[in-house]
NUGUTOR-798250 format. One record per atom (N, C-alpha, C): residue number from 0; x, y, z. Coordinates in pm, whole numbers. Layout:
{vexlo NUM; {X; Y; Z}}
...
// end
This chain:
{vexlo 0; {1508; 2202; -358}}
{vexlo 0; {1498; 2291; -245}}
{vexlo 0; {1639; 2320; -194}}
{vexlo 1; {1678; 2455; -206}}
{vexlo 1; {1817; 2475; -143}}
{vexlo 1; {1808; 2521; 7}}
{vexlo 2; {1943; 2449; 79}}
{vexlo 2; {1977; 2486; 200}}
{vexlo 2; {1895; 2533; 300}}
{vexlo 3; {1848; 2678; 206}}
{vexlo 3; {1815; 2801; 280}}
{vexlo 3; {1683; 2801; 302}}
{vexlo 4; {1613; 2739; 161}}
{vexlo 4; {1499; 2762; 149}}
{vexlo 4; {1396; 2584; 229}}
{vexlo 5; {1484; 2508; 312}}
{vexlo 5; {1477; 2387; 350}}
{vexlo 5; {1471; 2460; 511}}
{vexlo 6; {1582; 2511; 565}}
{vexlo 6; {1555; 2613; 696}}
{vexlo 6; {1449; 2710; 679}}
{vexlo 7; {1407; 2773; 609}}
{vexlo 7; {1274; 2835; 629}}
{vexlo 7; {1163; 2752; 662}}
{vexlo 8; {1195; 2630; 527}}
{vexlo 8; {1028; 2556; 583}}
{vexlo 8; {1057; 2454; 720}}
{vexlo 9; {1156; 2419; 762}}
{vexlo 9; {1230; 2367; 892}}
{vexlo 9; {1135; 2465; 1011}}
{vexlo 10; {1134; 2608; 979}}
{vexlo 10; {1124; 2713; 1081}}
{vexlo 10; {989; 2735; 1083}}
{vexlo 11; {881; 2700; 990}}
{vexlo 11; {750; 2712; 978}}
{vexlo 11; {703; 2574; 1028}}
{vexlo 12; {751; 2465; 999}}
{vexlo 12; {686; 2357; 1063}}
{vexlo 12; {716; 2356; 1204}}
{vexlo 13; {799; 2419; 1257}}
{vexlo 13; {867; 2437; 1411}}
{vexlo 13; {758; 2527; 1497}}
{vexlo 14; {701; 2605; 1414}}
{vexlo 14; {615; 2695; 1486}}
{vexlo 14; {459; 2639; 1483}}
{vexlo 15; {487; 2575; 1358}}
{vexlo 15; {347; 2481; 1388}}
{vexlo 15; {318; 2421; 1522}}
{vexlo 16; {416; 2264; 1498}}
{vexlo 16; {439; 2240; 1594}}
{vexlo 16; {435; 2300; 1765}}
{vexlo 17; {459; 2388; 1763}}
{vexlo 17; {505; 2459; 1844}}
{vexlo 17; {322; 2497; 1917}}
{vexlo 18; {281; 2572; 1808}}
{vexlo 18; {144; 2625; 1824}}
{vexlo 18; {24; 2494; 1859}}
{vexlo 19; {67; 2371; 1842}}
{vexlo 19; {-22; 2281; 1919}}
{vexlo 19; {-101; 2188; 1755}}
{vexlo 20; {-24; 2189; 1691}}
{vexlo 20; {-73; 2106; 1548}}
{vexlo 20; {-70; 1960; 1605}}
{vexlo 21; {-180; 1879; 1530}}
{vexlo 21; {-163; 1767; 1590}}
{vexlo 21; {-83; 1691; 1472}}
{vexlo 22; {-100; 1742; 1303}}
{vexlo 22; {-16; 1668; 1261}}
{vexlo 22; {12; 1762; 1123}}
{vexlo 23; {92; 1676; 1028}}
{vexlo 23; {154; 1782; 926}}
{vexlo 23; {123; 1718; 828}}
{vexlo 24; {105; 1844; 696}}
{vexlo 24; {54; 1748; 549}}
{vexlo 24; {151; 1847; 461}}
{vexlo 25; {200; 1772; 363}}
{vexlo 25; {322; 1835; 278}}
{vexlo 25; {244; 1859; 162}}
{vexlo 26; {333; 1935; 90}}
{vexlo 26; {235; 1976; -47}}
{vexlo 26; {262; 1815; -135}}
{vexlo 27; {180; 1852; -237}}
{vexlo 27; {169; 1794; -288}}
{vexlo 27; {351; 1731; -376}}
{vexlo 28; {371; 1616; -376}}
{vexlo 28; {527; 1570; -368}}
{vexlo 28; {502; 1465; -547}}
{vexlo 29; {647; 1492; -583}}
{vexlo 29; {638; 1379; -671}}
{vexlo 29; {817; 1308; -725}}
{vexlo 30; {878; 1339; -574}}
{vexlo 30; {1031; 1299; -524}}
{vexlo 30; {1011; 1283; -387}}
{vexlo 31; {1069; 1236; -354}}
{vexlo 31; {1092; 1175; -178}}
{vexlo 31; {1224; 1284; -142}}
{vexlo 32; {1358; 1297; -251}}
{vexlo 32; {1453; 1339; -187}}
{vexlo 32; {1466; 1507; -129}}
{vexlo 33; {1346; 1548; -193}}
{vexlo 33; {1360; 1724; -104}}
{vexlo 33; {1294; 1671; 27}}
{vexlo 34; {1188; 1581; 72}}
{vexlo 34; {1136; 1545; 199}}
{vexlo 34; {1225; 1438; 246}}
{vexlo 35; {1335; 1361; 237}}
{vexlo 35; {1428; 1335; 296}}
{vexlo 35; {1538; 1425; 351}}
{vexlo 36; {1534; 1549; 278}}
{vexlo 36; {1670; 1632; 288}}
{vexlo 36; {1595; 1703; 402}}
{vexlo 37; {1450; 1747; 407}}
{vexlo 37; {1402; 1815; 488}}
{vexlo 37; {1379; 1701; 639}}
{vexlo 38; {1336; 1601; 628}}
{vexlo 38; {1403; 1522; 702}}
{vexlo 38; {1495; 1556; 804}}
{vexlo 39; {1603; 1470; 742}}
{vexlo 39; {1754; 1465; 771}}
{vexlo 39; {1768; 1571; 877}}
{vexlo 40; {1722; 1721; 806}}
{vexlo 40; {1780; 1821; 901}}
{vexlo 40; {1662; 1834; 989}}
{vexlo 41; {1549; 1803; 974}}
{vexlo 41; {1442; 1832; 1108}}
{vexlo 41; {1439; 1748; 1196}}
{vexlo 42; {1437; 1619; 1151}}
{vexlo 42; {1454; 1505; 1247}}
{vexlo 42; {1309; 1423; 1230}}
{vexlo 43; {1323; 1328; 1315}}
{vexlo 43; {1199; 1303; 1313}}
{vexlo 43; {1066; 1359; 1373}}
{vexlo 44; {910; 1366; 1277}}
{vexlo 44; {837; 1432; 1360}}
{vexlo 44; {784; 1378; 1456}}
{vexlo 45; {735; 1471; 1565}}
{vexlo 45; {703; 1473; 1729}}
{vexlo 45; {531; 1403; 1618}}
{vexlo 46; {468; 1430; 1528}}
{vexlo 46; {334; 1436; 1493}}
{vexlo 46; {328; 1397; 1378}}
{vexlo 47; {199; 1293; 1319}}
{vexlo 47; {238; 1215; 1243}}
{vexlo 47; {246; 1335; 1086}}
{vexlo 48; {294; 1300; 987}}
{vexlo 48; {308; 1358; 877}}
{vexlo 48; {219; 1269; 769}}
{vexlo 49; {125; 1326; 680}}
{vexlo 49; {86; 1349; 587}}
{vexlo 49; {163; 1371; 443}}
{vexlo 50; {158; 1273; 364}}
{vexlo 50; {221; 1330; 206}}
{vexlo 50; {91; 1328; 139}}
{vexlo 51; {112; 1455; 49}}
{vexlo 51; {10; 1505; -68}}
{vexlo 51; {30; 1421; -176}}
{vexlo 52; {-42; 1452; -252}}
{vexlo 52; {-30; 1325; -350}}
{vexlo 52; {-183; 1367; -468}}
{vexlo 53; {-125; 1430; -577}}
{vexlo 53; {-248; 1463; -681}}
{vexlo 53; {-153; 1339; -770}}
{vexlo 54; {-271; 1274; -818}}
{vexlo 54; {-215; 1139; -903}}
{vexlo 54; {-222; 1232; -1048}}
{vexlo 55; {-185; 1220; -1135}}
{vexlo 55; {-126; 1257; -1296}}
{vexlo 55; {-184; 1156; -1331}}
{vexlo 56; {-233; 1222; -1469}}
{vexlo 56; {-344; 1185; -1554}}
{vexlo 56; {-308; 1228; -1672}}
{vexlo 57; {-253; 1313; -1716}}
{vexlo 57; {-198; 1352; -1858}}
{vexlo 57; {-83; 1382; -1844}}
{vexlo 58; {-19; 1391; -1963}}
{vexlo 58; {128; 1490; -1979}}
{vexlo 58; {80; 1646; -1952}}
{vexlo 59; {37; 1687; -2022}}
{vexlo 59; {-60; 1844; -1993}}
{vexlo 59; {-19; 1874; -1860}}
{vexlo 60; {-107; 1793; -1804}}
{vexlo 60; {-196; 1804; -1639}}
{vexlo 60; {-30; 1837; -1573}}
{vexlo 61; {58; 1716; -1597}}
{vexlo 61; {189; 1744; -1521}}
{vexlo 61; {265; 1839; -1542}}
{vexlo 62; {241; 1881; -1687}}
{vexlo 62; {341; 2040; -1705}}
{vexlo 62; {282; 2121; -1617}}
{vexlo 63; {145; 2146; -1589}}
{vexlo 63; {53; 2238; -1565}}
{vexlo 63; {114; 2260; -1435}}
{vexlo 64; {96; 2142; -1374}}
{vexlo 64; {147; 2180; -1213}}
{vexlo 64; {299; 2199; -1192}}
{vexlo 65; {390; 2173; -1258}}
{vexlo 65; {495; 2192; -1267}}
{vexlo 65; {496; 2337; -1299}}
{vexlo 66; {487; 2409; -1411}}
{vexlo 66; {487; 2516; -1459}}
{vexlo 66; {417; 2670; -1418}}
{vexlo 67; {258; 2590; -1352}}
{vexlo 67; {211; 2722; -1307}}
{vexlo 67; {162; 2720; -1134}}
{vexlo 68; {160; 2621; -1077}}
{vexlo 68; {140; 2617; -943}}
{vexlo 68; {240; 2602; -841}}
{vexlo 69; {251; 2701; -769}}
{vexlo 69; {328; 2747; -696}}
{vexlo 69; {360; 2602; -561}}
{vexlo 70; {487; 2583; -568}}
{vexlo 70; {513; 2491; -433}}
{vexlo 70; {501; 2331; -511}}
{vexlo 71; {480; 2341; -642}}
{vexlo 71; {471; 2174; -672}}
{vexlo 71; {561; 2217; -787}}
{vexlo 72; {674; 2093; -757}}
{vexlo 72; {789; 2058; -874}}
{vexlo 72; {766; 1928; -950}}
{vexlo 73; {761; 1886; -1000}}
{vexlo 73; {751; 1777; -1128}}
{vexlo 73; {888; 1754; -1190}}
{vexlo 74; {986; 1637; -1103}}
{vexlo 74; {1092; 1621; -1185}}
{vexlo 74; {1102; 1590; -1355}}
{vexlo 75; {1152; 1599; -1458}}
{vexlo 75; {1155; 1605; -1571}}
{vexlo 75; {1165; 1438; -1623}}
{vexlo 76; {1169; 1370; -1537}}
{vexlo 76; {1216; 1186; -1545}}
{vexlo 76; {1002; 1155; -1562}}
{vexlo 77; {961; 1233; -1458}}
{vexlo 77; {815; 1177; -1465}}
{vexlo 77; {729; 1298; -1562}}
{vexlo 78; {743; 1399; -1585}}
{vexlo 78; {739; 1456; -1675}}
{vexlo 78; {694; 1411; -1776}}
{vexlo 79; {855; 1358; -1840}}
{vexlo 79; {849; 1281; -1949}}
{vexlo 79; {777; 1142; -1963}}
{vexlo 80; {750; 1040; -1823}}
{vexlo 80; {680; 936; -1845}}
{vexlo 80; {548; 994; -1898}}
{vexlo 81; {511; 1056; -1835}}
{vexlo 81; {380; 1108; -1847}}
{vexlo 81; {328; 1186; -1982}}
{vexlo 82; {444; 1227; -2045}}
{vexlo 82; {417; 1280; -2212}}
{vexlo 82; {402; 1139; -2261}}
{vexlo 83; {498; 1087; -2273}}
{vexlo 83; {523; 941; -2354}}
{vexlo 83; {412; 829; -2326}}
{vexlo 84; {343; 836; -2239}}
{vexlo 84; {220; 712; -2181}}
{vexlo 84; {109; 768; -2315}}
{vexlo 85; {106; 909; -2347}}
{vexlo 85; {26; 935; -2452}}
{vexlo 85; {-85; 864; -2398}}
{vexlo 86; {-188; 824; -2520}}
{vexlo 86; {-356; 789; -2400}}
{vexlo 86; {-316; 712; -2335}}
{vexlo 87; {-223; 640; -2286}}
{vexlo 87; {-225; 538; -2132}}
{vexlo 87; {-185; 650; -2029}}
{vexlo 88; {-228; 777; -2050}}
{vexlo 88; {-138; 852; -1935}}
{vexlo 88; {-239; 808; -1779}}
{vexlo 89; {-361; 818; -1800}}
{vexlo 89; {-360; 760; -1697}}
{vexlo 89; {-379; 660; -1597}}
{vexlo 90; {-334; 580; -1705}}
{vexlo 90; {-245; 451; -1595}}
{vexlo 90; {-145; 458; -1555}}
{vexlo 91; {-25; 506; -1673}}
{vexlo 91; {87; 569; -1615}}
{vexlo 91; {51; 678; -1494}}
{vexlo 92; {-40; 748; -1441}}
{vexlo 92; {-18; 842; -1357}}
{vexlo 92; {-79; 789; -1247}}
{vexlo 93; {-142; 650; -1227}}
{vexlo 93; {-141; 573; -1086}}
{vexlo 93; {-25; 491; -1084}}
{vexlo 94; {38; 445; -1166}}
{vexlo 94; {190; 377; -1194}}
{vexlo 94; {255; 514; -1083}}
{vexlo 95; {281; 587; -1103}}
{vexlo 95; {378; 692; -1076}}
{vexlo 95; {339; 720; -911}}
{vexlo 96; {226; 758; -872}}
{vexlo 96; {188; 771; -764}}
{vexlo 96; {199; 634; -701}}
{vexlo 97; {205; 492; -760}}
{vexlo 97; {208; 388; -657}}
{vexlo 97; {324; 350; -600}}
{vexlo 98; {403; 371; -730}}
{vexlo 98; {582; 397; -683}}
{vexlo 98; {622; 488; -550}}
{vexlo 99; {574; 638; -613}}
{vexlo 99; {604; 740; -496}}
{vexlo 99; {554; 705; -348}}
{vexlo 100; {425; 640; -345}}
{vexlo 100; {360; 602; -204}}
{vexlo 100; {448; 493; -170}}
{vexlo 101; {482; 423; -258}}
{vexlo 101; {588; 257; -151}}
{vexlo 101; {652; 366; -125}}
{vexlo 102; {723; 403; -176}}
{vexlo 102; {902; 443; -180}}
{vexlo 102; {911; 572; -21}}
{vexlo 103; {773; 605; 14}}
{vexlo 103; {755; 697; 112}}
{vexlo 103; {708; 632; 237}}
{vexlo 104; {629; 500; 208}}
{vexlo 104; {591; 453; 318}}
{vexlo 104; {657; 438; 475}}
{vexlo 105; {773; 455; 470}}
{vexlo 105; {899; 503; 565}}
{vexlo 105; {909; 575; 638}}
{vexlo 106; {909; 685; 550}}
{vexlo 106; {897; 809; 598}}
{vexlo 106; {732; 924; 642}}
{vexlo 107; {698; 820; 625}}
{vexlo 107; {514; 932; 648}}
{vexlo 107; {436; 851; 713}}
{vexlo 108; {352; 911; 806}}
{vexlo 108; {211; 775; 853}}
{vexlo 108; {106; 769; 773}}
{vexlo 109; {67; 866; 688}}
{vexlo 109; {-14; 856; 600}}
{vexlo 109; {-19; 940; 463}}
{vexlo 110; {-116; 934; 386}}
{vexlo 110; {-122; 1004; 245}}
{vexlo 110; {-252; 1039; 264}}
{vexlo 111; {-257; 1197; 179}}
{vexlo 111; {-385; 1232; 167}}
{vexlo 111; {-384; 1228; 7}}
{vexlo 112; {-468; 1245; -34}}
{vexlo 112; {-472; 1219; -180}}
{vexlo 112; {-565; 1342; -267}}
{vexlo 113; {-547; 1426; -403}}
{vexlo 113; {-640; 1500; -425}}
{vexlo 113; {-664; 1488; -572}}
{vexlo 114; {-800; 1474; -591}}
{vexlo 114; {-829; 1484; -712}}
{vexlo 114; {-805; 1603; -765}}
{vexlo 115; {-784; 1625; -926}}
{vexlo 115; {-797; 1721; -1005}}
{vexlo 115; {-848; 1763; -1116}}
{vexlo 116; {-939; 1854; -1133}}
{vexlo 116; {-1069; 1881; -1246}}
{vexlo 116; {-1133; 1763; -1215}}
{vexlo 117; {-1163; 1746; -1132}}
{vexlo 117; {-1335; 1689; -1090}}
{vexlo 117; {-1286; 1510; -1131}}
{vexlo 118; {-1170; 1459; -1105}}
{vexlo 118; {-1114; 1341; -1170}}
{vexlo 118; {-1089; 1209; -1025}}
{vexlo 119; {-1230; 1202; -958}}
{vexlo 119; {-1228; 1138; -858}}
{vexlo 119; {-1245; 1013; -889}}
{vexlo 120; {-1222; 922; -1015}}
{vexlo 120; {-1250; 842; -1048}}
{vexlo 120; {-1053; 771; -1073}}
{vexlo 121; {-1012; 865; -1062}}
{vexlo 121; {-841; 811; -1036}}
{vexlo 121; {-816; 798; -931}}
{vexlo 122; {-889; 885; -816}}
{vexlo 122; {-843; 882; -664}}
{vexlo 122; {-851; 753; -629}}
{vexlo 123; {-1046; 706; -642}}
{vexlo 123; {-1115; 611; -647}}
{vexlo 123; {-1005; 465; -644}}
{vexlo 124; {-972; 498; -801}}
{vexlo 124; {-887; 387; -845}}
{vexlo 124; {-779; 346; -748}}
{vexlo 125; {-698; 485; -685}}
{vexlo 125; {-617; 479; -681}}
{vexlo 125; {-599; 403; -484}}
{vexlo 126; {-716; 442; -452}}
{vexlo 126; {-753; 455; -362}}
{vexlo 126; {-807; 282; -294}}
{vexlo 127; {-848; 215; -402}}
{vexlo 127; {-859; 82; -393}}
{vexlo 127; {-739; -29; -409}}
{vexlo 128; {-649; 29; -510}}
{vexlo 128; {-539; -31; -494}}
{vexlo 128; {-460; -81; -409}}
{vexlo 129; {-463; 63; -334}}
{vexlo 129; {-353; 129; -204}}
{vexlo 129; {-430; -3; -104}}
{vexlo 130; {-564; 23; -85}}
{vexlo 130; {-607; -82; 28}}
{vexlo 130; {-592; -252; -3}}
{vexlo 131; {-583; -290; -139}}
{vexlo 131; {-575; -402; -140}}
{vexlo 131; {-382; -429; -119}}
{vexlo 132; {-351; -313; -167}}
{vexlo 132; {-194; -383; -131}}
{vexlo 132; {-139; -366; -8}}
{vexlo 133; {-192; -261; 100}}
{vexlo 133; {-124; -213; 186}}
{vexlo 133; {-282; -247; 297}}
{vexlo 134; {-343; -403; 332}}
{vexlo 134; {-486; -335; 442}}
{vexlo 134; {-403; -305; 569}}
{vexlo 135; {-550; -251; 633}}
{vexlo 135; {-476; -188; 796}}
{vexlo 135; {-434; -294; 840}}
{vexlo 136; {-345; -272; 972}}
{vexlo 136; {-279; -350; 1022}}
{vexlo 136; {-378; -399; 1158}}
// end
């Protein structure tokens, strides 16, 4: 995300805000450092924030969203895990999402999570994990 295009979405969550949102959900993420950089320059939010989070399940699946859906980037480091897991891809693709959720826990109050092609049986998974490693407080 450059500069410019980090002040635009700076200027849309401002008006959110602004308009009486009670809280914010990011697209779907699979790096922390464009939502640190966006961060940095917004500050912290007044309302709790939401990270997206579609867990990867194939190599395919990750080009797919990388390549044809608008607003989701797929660095080329997980990309490639995700070709190379070959049929373990999806274990590798709750591996990848369990990393990204610690490594965010910091910065967000919560995660929403979304299945894809009808694949609620990773959420599921993924979804039991999260509670045995992280219960409420």
């Amino acid at each position: 995300m450059t500069d410019e295009e980090t002040d635009s979405e700076i200027e849309k969550y401002q008006k959110k805000i602004d308009a009486g949102a009670h809280f914010i959900m990011t697209q779907p993420i699979y790096e922390l450092a464009p939502l640190e950089r966006f961060l940095s320059r917004a500050g912290k939010p007044p309302i709790p924030m939401l990270l997206g989070c579609i867990p990867l399940h194939s190599g395919r699946h990750a080009e797919y969203l990388h390549n044809e859906v608008p607003g989701i980037t797929i660095p080329d480091e997980i990309r490639t895990r995700m070709k190379a897991a070959g049929e373990h891809s999806h274990e590798e693709g709750l591996k990848i999402a369990q990393e990204l959720l610690a490594e965010a826990q910091n910065l967000v109050e919560g995660v929403y999570l979304m299945p894809s092609y009808r694949r609620y049986d990773i959420v599921a998974e993924l979804t039991k994990t999260l509670r045995a490693k992280y219960p409420k407080k």
